[in-house]
N, C-alpha and C positions, 0 to 999 in steps of 0.2 A: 544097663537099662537101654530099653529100644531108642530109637528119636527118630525126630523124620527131617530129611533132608530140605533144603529152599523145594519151594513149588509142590511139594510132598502132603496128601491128605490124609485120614484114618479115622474109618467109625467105631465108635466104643458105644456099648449097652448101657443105660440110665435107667431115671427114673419115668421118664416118656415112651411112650408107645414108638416112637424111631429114636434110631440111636442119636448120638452127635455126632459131629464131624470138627476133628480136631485137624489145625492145618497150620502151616510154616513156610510163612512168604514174607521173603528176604529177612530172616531171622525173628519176625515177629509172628509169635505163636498166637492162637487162637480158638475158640471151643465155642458151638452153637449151643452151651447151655446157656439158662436162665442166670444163672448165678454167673458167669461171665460177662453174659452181656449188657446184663443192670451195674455194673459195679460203674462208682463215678470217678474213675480215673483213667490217666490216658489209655489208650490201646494197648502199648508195649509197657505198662506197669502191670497188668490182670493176669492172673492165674486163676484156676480152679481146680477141682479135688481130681477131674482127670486126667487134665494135664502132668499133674503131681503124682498121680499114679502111673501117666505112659514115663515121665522122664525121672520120673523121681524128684524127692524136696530139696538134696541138695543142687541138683543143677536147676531146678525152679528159682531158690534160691538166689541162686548165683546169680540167674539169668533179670529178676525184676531187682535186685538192688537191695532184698529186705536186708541187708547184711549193712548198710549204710555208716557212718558214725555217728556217735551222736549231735554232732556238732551240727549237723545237715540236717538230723531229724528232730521233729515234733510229736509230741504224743497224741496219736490218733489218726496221723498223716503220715503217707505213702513216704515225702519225704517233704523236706524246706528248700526255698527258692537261698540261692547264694548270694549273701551282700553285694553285688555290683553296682560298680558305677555305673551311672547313666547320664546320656549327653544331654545338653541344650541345643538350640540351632542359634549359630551365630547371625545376630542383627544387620549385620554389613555395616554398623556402625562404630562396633568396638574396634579400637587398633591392634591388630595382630601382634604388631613388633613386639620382639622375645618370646611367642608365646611358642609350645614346639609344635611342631609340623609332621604330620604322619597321612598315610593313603587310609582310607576308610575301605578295608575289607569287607566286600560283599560275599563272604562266609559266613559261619555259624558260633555263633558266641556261645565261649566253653569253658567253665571254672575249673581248673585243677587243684583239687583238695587236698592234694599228697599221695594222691593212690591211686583214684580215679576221676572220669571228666561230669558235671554236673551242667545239664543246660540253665537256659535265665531261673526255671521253672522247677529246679531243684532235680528233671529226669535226668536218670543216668546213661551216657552214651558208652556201647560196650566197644571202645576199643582193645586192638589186642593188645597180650603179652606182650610180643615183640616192638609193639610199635610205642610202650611208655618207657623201653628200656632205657637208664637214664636217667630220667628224668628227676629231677628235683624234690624232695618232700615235703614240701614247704607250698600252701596255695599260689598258684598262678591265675591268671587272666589272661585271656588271649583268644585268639579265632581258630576254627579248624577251617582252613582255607585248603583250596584245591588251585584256583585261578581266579582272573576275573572273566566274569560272565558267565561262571562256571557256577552258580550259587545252586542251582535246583539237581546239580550232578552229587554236587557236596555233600547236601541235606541226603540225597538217598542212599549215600552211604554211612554215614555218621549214625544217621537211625536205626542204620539195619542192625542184626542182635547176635547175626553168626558171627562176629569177627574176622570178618573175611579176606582173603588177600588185595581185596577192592582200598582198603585203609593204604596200601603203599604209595595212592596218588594222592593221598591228604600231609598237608605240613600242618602244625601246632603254630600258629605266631602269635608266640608273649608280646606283651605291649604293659604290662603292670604288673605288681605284687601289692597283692590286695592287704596283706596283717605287716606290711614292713611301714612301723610306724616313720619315717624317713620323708624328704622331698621327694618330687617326683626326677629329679637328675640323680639323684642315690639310689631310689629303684631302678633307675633305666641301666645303672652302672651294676647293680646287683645281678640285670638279668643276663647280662654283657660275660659278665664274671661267670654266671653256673652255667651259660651256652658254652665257656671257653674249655672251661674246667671239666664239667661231665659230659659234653661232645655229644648231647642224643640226637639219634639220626634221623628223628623224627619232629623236630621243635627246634625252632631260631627265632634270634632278636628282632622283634619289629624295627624296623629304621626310621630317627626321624632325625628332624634337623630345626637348627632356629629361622622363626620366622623373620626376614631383614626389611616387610612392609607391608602396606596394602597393594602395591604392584607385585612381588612377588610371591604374596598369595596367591593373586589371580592368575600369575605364570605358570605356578605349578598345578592348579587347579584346572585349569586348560590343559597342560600337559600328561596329566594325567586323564583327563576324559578324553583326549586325543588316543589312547591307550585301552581304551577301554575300562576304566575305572572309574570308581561310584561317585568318591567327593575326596573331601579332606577330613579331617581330626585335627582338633587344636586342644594344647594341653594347655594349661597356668603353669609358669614356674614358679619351682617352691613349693607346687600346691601337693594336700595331703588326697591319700586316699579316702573317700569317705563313698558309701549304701546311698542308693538312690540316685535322684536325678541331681545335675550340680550346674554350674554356670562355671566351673572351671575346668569341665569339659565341654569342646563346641563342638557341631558334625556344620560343615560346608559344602552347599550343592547348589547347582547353577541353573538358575532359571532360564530357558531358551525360549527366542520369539520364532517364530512363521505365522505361513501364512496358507488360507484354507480359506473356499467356495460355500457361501449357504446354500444349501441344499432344500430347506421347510424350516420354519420357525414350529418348534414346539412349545402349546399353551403352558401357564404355570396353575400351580397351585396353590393355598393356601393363599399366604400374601400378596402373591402373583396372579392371585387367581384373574382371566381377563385379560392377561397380557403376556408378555413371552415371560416364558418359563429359562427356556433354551434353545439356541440354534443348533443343531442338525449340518454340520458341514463336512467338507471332502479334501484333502489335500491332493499335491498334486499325484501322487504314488496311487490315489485310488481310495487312501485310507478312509473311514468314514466313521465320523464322533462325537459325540454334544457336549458343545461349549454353556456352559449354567453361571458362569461366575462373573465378576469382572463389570457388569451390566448397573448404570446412575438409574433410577427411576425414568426418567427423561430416555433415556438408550431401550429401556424396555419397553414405553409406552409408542416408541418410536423405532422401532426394530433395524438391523440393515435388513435391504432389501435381498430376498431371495435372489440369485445369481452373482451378489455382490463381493467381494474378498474382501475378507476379514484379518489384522493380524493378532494375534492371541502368543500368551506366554504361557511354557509350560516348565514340570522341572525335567522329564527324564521318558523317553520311550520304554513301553513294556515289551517284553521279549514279542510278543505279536507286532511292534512296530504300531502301536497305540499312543500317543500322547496323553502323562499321566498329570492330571491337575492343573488342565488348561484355563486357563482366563483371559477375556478378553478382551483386549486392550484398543484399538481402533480399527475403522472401517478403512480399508484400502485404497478399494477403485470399487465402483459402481458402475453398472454396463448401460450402456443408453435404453437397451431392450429392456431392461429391469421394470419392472411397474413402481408406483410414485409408493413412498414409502407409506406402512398401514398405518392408521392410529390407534389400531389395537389387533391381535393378534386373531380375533376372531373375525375384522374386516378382511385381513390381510388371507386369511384362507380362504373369503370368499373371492378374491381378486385372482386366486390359482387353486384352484379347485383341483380335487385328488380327483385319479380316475375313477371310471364308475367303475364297481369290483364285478367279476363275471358269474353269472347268477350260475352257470352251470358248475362253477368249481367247489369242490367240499371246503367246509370253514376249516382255516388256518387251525391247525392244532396248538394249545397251548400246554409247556414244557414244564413241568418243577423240577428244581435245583435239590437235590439231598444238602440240608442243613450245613453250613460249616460251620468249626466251632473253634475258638482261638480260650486262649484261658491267659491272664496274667497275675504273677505273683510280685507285689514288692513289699516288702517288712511285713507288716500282718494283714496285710491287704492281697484278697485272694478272688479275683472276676473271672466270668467268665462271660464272654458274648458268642452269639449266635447269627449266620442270617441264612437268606434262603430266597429264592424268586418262585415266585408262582406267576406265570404269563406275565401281566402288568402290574403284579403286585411284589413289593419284597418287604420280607418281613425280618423282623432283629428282634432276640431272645436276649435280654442282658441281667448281669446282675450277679449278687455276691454265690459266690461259692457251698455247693449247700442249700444255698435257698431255692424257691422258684423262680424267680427272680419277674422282671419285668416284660412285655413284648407288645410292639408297634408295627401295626400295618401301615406300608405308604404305597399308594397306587400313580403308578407314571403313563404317560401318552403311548409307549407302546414295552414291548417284551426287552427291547435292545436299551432303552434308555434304564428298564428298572435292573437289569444285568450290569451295566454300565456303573450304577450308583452305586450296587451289590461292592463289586470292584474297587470302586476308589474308596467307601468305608471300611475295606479290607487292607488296604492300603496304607490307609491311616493308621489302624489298627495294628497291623505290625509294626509299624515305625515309633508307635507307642511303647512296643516292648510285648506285642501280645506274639503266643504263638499256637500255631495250628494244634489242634488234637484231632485224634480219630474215635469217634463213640459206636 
């Protein structure tokens, strides 16, 4: 049968007056018909009758997973999301001592069924032949990790459909066996045991070690972001493997202070409405961000003053060098030039007044954002959400699976704040366990 190569396109004859265009970019096939592009599943699960006629059914087949087992699959559904554990965030008040200690891989979480890898959401990633040689037949849990820092390198190849020689710079790291009814030091010896025994050259034992306090958490926790690395993982000893989210899995990430320049108070809405919403500040690098959280009723009615340094905490920079989930915690220094603080956010704009905009320039164009769309499955529970920015508006499409589900517009002070908020709900959102789809 013909096929077409990465970046390779081809028009086939329909039932339309122009053909389609069938196309294969980085192993995920695609077809500009109707029946392709309505279907509600992800991207790289869709076929259609032409695809199936250029490549044939069995490598169609092959290639979306209907071949699945049952264990994975539901009737009526493409496939089932895999029993995984899922963390908590540790409180900084529970005592660590004895619990075990692992680095939080910012990879891509991957169940090994016994054959093949299933993400949170039940999709199948087509790794190759060669690269499960080996491997165990018995379900696993683990990451397909590249490096750290490396997460968005990882993801573009994991997804991709050719099996490509790109999978040589990924390793498998186990960290569980999800059906070994056992403690979790019996599992970690289990996986000890089949890395020794079957040698695959693609898969090794995640490392951890016991925790011996609250000071040497926070060493290796430092030590590890000095490195480049996400957080920690704390396991319970003893504890069972069990679906869902648990409290005797923690993830541990460290909240950092600085310090940043207000730039303009932006008004609020809603509850706020009348009064700061959010500060608008600069750090020293240049960066520039709205601080929203963190703020007594008293702090908003009384804003810091424009020019003043602010310090604010956040957890973690985004690859832009953006501070993610900033809040703000006290006013710095205050410059003498500063004007006296406002008693509300709309005096305080008349105290610095924007420039007047120049009559001759055309109006500021306003951008929309093409939807993104995340989906999460846990037990029978199947969402999916949506969002999107229109100039100063963004908007979120949520709701169960199948359904139409729900959608709310919120309008912000300008394009960069409602981008901004787009951002951190996406944020949230994956950390929830949601993940990205393409429609």
């Amino acid at each position: 049968m013909p096929d077409l190569q990465d970046g390779e396109s081809v028009e086939m004859a329909g039932s339309g007056a122009k053909p389609y265009v069938l196309k294969n970019v980085g192993g995920v096939y695609s077809c500009s018909c109707p029946a392709w592009r309505n279907q509600s599943l992800a991207i790289e699960k869709r076929t259609c009758k032409h695809l199936r006629k250029l490549r044939g059914d069995e490598a169609e087949e092959a290639r979306i997973g209907s071949d699945l087992p049952e264990k994975v699959r539901e009737p009526g559904v493409e496939s089932a999301a895999p029993p995984l554990l899922l963390a908590e965030s540790w409180d900084s008040v529970l005592d660590p001592t004895g619990w075990w200690l692992s680095e939080k891989l910012d990879g891509v979480r991957a169940y090994w069924d016994g054959k093949r890898f299933l993400s949170r959401l039940g999709n199948r990633f087509h790794a190759p032949d060669w690269f499960v040689q080996r491997f165990p037949d018995v379900p696993l849990d683990g990451e397909l990790w590249l490096g750290r820092k490396m997460f968005q390198r990882a993801v573009s190849i994991v997804r991709r459909q050719d099996k490509s020689e790109l999978w040589k710079e990924i390793r498998y790291v186990v960290f569980d066996v999800p059906q070994l009814e056992k403690s979790f030091e019996k599992r970690l010896d289990f996986i000890t045991e089949c890395m020794n025994e079957k040698k695959p050259p693609y898969a090794q034992a995640h490392k951890h070690q016991v925790c011996r306090g609250i000071q040497h958490l926070q060493e290796e926790l430092a030590r590890l972001e000095s490195l480049g690395g996400e957080g920690l993982m704390m396991r319970k000893p003893g504890s069972k493997y069990e679906s869902g989210r648990s409290s005797t899995l923690l993830k541990v990430k460290n909240f950092r202070d600085a310090e940043a320049r207000v730039l303009k108070h932006l008004e609020g809405a809603g509850r706020h409405k009348g009064r700061l919403g959010a500060l608008m500040v600069e750090m020293e690098d240049g960066t520039t961000f709205s601080v929203g959280t963190g703020f007594s009723d008293a702090e908003r009615e009384n804003p810091p003053p424009v020019g003043s340094l602010i310090t604010f905490r956040y957890q973690e920079l985004s690859e832009a060098g953006v501070p993610r989930f900033p809040s703000f915690v006290a006013v710095r220094d205050i410059p003498e030039s500063a004007p006296d603080p406002a008693p509300s956010v709309k005096k305080a704009a008349k105290a610095i007044p924007e420039p007047a905009p120049n009559k001759a320039a055309p109006p500021a164009k306003t951008t929309e954002s093409k939807p993104r769309r995340f989906e999460c499955s846990e037990g029978k529970s199947n969402k999916f959400w949506e969002v999107s920015v229109n100039g100063k508006e963004m908007t979120v499409h949520f709701g169960r699976i199948g359904t139409d589900g729900q959608t709310k517009t919120k309008e912000f002070a300008d394009e960069t704040a409602a981008q901004r908020e787009a951002d951190k709900l996406i944020a949230e959102k994956t950390e929830k366990g949601y993940e990205e789809v393409e429609g």
